[in-house]
N, C-alpha and C positions, 0 to 999 in steps of 0.2 A: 342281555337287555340293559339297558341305558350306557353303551360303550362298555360290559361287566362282561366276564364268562361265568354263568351261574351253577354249573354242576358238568363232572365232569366220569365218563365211566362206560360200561357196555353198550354198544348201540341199544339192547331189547331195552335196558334202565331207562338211555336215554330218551327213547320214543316212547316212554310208556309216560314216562315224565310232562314229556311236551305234550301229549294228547291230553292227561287231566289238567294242566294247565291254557290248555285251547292254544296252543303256540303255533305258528306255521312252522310246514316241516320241509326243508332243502334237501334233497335229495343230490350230493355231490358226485355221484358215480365213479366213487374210489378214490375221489379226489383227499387233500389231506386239507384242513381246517388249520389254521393257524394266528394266535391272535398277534395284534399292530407289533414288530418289534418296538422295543424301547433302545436309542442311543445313548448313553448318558453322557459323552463326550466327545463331539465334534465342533469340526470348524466348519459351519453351515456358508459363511461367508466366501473359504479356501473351496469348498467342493463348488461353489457358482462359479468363481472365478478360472478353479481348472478345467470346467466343463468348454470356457474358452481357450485355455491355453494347450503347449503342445506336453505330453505324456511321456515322461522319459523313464517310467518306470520300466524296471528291468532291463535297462541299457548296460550292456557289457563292454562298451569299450569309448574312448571319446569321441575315436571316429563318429560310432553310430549316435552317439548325443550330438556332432557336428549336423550331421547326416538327414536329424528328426527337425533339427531347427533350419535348417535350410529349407525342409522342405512345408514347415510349417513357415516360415517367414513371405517364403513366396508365393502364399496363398491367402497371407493374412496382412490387412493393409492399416492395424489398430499404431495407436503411436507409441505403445509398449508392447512387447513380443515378452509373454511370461510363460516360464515353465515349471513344471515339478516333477519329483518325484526321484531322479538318479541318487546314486549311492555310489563313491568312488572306493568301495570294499568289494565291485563289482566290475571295476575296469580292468582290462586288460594291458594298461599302463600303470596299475597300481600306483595312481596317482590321482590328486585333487584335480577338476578342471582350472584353468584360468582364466583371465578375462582374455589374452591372447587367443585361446580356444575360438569364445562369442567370436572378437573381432575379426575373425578370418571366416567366419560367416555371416554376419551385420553387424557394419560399418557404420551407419548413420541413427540407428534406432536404437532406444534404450531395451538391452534386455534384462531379465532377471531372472534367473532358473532359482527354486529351491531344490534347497535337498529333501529325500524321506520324509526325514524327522521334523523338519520345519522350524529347526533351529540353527543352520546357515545356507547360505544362498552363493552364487555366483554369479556377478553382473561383470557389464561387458566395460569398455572404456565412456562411450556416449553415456551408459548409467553411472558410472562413475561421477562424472561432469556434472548431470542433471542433480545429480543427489547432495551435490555440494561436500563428496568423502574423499580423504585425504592421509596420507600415510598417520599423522598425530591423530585421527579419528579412531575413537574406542571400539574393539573390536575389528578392526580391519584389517587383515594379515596382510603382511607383506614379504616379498619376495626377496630372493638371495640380493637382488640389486638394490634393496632396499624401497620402490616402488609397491604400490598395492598390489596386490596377485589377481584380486576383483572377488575373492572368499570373502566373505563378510558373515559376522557371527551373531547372534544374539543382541546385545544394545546397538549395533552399528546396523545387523537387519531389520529390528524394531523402526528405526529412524528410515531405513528405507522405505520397507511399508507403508510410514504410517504418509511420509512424501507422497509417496504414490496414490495410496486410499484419499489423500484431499483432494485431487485431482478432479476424482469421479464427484460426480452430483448425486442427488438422492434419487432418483431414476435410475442412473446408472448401477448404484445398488439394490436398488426393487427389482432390475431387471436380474440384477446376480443372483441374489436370495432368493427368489422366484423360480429360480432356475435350477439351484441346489435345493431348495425342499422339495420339486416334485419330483426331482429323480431321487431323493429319501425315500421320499412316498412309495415311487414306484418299487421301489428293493422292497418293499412291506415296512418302512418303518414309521408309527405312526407317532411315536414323540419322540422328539430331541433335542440333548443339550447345546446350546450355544454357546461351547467355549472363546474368553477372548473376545468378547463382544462387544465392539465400540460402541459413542456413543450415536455416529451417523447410521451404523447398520440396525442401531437399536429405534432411531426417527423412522427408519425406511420401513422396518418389519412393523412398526404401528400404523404407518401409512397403509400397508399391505393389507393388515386387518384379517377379515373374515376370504382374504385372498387364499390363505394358507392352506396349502393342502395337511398339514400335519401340526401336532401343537408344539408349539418352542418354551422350554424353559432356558433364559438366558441369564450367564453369568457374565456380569460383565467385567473390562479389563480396568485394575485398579490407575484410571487415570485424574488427578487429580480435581479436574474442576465435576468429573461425573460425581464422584464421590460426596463433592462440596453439595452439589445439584441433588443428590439422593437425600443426604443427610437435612440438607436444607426443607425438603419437600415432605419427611417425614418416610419416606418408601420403607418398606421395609420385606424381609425374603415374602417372596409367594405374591408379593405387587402384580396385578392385572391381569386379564379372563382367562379362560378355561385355556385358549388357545394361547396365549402368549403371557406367560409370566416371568417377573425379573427373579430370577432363583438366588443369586449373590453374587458374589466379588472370584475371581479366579488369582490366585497368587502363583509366579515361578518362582519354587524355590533354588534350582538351580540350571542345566542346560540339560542336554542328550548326550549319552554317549558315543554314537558317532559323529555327532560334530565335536568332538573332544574338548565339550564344555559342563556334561556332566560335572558337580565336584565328587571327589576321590582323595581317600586320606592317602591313599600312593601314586605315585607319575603315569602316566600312559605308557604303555610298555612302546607304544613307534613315536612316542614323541616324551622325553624323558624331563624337560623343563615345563610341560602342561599337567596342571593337578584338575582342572576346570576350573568352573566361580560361581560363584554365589549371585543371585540373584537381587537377595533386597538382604 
């Protein structure tokens, strides 16, 4: 009763319970009863966006990552081609992809694969370009010939993103976020946290309103003028209805360990000059 589970125990308890309270009684036919999960940390934003993009998770080899974007390339005509999800601890190259990889399968479009973890990425040469990143750009590895490899890490994918996220409009966000809470929804989850949450996906999801199939608490990303805007405006945690409130600030204090930016008081054991870094 009023979104609560109010008691919980033997069927005979339970129906004896609900009849002196006049309750209606569902009859689920062995079914099992389960209440809304609760998420407390995703990227409501990343699950819209990959429900567009192409799926490399569990790719074993670069081949097959060549293989998934080709075939998603030529079927998708958007003016950036994004991926997620590969892990090069799962190739069969035992090796990073490169941008060399993308561009011997598109040439002309910017793409951007993340990794897993979500803390580095792999763009092609055209995203290179578009992104304005450059070997002296922070976070950009680069290759034995000194050129960028197209790995981009943490502040350097930060900057990529956030390129890219200006791109789209506030529609184009409604339609993503739209898109990643009801497939939440559909998994059973009925609130969730919005980690990471700018300040455009945070316009889009109030525009959205009473659209929401699920309640968002969002923490937003410490960017400085949101911060200026919060503090200016008085906000404070638990800001706005039942359905979406602003919960707080999300800090990274440091990276992932497979993008070997975690920090580590010792070296990486496959890469002996990386300890990781710190964040803020």
């Amino acid at each position: 009763a009023g979104g609560k589970v109010l008691s919980s125990g033997r069927e005979d308890q339970i129906k004896d319970l609900a009849e002196r309270l006049g309750a209606e009684i569902v009859d689920l036919k062995g079914k099992t009863l389960l209440p809304g999960f609760i998420d407390s940390h995703a990227h409501l934003d990343e699950i819209g966006l990959s429900l567009r993009s192409v799926d490399l998770r569990g790719t074993k080899s670069l081949e097959e990552l060549k293989a998934k974007l080709d075939a998603f390339a030529r079927n998708n005509d958007s003016p950036w081609i994004l991926g997620y999800g590969w892990d090069q601890e799962l190739f069969a190259e035992h090796r990073w992809p490169m941008r060399y990889d993308l561009d011997a399968v598109e040439k002309k479009r910017p793409v951007m694969l993340s990794r897993v973890c979500l803390h580095a990425a792999v763009i092609n040469t055209p995203a290179l370009k578009e992104l304005g990143l450059d070997p002296s750009s922070p976070n950009v590895l680069k290759g034995k010939d000194g050129a960028p490899s197209g790995v981009i890490v943490e502040e350097a994918l930060n900057i990529a993103k956030d390129r890219f996220r200006r791109s789209l409009t506030i529609e184009d966000w409604k339609e993503y976020l739209r898109a990643g809470a009801f497939h939440a929804a559909s998994r059973g989850v009925s609130t969730l946290g919005f980690v990471s949450c700018g300040a455009r996906e945070l316009a889009a999801l109030i525009e959205l309103g009473e659209e929401l199939p699920l309640r968002v608490r969002a923490y937003l990303n410490p960017e400085r003028d949101v911060l200026k805007a919060l503090k200016g405006l008085g906000i404070r945690q638990g800001f706005g209805s039942d359905l979406l409130k602003i919960q707080g600030i999300k800090i990274l204090a440091d990276g992932s360990l497979g993008a070997r930016t975690a920090r580590l008081s010792d070296p990486y054991e496959d890469d002996p000059e990386a300890f990781g870094q710190y964040n803020v």
